[in-house]
C-alpha positions in Angstrom: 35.8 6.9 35.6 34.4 6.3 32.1 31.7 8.5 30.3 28.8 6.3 29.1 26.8 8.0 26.3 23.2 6.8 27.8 20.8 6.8 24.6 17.5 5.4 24.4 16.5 4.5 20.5 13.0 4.6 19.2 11.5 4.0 15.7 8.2 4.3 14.0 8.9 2.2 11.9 9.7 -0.9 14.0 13.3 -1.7 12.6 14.8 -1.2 16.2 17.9 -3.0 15.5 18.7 0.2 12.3 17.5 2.4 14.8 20.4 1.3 17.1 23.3 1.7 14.6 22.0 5.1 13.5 22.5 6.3 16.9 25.8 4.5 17.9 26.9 5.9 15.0 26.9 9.2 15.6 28.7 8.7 19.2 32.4 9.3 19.1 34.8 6.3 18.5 36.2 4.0 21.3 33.4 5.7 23.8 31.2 3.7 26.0 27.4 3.1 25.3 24.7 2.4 27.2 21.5 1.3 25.9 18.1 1.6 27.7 14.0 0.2 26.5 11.0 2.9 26.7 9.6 0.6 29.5 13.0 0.6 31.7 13.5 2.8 35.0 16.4 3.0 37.0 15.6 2.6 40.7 18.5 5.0 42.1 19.9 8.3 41.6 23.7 7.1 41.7 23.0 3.7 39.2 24.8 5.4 36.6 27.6 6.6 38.1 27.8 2.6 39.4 27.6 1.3 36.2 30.5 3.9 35.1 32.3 2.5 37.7 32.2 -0.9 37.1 32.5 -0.4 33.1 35.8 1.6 34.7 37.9 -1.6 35.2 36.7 -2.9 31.7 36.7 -6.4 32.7 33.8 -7.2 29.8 32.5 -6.0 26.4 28.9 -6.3 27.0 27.5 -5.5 30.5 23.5 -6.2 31.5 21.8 -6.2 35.1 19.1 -7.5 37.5 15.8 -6.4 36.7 12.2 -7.8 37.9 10.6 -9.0 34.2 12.7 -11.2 31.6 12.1 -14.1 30.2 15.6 -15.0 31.7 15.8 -16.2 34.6 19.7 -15.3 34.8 19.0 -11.3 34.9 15.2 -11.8 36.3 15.9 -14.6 39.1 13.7 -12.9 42.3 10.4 -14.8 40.7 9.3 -16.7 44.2 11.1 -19.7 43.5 12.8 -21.1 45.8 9.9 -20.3 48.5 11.7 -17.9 50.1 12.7 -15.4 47.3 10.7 -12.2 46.7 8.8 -12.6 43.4 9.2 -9.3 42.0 8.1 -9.8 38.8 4.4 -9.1 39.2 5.3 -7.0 42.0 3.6 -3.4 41.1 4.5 -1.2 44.5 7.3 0.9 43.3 8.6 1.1 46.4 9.2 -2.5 46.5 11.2 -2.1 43.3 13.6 0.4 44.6 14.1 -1.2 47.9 15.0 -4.2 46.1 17.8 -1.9 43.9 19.1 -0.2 47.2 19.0 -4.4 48.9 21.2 -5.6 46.0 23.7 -2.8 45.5 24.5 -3.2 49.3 24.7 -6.7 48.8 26.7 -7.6 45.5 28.4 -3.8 44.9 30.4 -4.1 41.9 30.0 -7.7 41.9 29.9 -8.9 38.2 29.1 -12.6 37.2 30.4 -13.7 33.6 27.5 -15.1 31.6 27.7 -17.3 28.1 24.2 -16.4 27.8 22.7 -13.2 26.2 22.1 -10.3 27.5 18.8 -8.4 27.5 18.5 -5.3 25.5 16.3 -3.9 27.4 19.7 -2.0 29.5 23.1 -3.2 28.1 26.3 -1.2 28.1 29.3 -1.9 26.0 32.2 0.4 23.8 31.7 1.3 20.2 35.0 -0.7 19.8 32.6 -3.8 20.2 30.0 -2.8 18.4 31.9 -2.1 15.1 34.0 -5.5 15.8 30.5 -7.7 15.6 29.3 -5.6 12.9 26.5 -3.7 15.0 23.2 -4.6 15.9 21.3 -6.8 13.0 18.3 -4.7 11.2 14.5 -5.7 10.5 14.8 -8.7 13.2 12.8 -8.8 16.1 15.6 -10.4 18.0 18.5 -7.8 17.6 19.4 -7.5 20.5 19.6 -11.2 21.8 22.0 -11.6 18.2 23.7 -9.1 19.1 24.9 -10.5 22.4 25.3 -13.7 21.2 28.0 -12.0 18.6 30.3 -11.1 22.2 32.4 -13.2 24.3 33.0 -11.3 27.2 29.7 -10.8 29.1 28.9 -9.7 32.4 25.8 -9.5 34.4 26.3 -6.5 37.0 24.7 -8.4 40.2 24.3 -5.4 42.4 22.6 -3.0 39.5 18.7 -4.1 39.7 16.2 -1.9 37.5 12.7 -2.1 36.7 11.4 -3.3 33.6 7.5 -2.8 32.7 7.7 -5.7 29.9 4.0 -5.6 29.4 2.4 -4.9 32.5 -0.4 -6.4 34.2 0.2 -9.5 31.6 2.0 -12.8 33.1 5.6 -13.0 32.5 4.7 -16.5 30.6 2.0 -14.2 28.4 4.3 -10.9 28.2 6.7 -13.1 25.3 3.8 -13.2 22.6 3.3 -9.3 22.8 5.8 -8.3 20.1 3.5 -6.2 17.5 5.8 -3.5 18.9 8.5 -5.1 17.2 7.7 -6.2 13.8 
């Protein structure tokens, strides 16, 4: 099973996308990283080692997951719509949130679904091979880590890994998009 070197970058000085580099960087070549937001929890103790495992057969160079609050509805899909989906993304009982994690991992397992879209930094794993090869993430941009996808053709959405994401918290998920003074 593969190593993933989990970091989780932070900045004063709001140039997230530098921040990035600086720490891939320093990680040793050809090994697998996985990045994770401030406001990003992992629902259950053995996530990792399932994300290893699916990295493992290294069927894509940039993985993402489920979580409850994106703007995309390809990794956030359990908003109430149809009727009889959970909306879990103003869903604040915990609980709810890792029974949700535990539902889908028992569900989809390693399932993975290939994606042309972009994955969300807020969790994304991928090799320092592929970083270097699209020249790293790009610096004093808000949107780094949507360019950065968008740089990789092999993308894969790990169906049964589902995490929660804070993404600005008690605010609507249609309101939570404006609040960027974080990043800029």
């Amino acid at each position: 099973m593969v190593h993933i070197n989990w970091i989780e970058p932070y900045t004063e000085d709001k140039n997230i996308g530098k921040e990035y580099n600086r720490m891939v960087s320093l990680l040793p070549d050809h090994s697998w990283v996985g990045i994770t937001d401030h406001d990003m929890c992992f629902l259950h103790p053995y996530q990792k080692r399932w994300i290893a495992e699916i990295v493992d057969k290294g069927e894509y160079e940039l993985y993402g997951c489920l979580t409850n609050r994106l703007r995309s509805p390809e990794q956030a899909p359990y908003r109430g719509e149809p009727y009889y989906t959970p909306n879990m993304a103003q869903e604040t009982d915990f609980m709810r949130h890792k029974q949700m994690a535990s539902l889908l991992y028992d569900t989809f397992r390693q399932q993975v679904s290939a994606t042309e879209g972009t994955i969300a930094g807020m969790m994304m794993v991928f090799n320092k091979d592929t970083w270097e090869k699209v020249g790293g993430f790009p610096e004093n941009r808000i949107d780094y880590d949507i360019e950065f996808s968008k740089l990789i053709k092999r993308k894969g959405i790990m169906e049964g890994i589902y995490v929660f994401h804070d993404y600005r918290l008690p605010s609507t998920l249609e309101d939570a998009g404006f609040f960027t003074n974080h990043l800029k």
